[in-house]
C-alpha positions as CSV (number, residue, x, y, z in Angstrom):
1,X,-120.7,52.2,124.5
2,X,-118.7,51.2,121.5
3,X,-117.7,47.2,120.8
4,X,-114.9,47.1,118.8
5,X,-115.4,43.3,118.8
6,X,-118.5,44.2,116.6
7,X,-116.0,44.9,114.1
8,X,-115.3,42.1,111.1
9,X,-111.2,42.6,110.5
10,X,-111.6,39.6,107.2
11,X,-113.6,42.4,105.3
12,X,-110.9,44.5,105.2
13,X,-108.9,41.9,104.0
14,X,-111.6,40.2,101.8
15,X,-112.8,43.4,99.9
16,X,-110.7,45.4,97.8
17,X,-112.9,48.6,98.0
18,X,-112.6,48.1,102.1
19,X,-108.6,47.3,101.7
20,X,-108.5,50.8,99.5
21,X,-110.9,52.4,102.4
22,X,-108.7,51.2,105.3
23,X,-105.3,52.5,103.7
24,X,-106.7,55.9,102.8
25,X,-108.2,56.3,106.3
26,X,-104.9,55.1,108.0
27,X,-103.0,57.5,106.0
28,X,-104.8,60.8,106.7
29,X,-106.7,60.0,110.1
30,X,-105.4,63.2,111.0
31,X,-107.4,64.8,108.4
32,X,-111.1,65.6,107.4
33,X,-112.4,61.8,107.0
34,X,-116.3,61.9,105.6
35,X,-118.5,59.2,104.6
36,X,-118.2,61.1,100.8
37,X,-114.3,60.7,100.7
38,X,-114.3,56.9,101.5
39,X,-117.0,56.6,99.6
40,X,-115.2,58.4,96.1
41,X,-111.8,55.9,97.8
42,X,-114.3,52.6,97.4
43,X,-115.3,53.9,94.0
44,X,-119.1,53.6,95.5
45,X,-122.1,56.3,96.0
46,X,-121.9,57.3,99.3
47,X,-125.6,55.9,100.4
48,X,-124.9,52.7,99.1
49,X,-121.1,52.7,100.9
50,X,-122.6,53.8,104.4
51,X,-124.9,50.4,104.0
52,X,-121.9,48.5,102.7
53,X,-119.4,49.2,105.2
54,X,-122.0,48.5,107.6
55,X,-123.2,45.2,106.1
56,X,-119.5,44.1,106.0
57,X,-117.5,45.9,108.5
58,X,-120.1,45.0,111.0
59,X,-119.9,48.7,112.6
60,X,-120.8,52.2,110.6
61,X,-117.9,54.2,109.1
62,X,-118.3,57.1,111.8
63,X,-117.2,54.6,114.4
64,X,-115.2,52.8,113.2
65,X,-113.3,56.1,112.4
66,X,-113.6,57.1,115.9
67,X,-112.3,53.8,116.8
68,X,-109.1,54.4,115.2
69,X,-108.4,57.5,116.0
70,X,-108.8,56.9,119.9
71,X,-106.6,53.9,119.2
72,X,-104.2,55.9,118.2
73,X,-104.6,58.6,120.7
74,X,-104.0,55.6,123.4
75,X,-100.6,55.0,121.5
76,X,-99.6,58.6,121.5
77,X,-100.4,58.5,125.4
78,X,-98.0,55.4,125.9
79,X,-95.0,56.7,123.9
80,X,-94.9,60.3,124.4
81,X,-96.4,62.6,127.3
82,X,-98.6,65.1,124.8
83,X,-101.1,66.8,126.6
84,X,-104.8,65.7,126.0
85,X,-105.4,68.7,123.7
86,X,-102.4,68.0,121.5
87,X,-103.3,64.2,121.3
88,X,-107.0,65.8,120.6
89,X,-106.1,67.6,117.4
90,X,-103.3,65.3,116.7
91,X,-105.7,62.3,116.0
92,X,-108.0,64.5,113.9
93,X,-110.5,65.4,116.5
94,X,-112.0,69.3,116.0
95,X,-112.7,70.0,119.2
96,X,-111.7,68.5,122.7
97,X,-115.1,67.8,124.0
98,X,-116.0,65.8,121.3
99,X,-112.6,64.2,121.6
100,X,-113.2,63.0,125.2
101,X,-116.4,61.8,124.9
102,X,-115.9,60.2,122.2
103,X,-112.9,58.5,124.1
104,X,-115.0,57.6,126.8
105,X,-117.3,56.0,124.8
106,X,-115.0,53.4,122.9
107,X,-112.1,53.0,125.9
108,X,-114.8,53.1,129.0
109,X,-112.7,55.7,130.6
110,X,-111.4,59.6,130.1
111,X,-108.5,60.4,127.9
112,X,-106.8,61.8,131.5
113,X,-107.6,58.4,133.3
114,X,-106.4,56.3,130.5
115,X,-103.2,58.8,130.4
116,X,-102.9,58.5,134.1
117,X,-102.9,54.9,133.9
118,X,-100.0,54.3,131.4
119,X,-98.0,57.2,132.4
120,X,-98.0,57.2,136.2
121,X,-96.6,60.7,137.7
């Protein structure tokens, strides 16, 4: 399971490469996010940025990804009643399956229990 208290907020304040990272990734979390992007973003080789944003962020960049984007599926769920596919593709997931696990994984509960649970029938 994920621990998103594992995750050092002051870098992204601290380091400009990790300010520039967390923009860009904010902006197109809907989109294609690799390792290589973020890396060309922080203006780093992408080896030597996977260890960086480790060292610093305190959690690899795949997770921390996924982190956000389940974040903001949980948002989506409170504001609007989107079905769990929509919310899925929405937050830049490819495929539903991977979508729920990974939800499960960083909330501790399925997308349709967390839905469930903020919009009551």
């Amino acid at each position: 399971m994920f621990n998103p208290q594992l995750i050092n907020y002051d870098a992204f304040t601290y380091y400009t490469r990790l300010q520039r990272v967390r923009s860009y990734v904010s902006q197109h979390i809907c989109d294609d996010v690799s390792l290589r992007k973020a890396a060309r973003v922080a203006g780093l080789e992408h080896k030597y940025f996977s260890t960086f944003f480790h060292a610093k962020a305190g959690v690899p960049f795949k997770q921390w990804v996924s982190y956000l984007r389940v974040k903001r599926a949980q948002e989506m769920m409170e504001d609007a009643n989107h079905s769990i596919t929509h919310i899925a593709f929405a937050v830049g997931f490819q495929d539903v399956r991977t979508f729920e696990r990974t939800f499960k994984r960083v909330a501790s509960m399925t997308p349709m229990q967390y839905k469930k649970s903020v919009r009551p029938a």
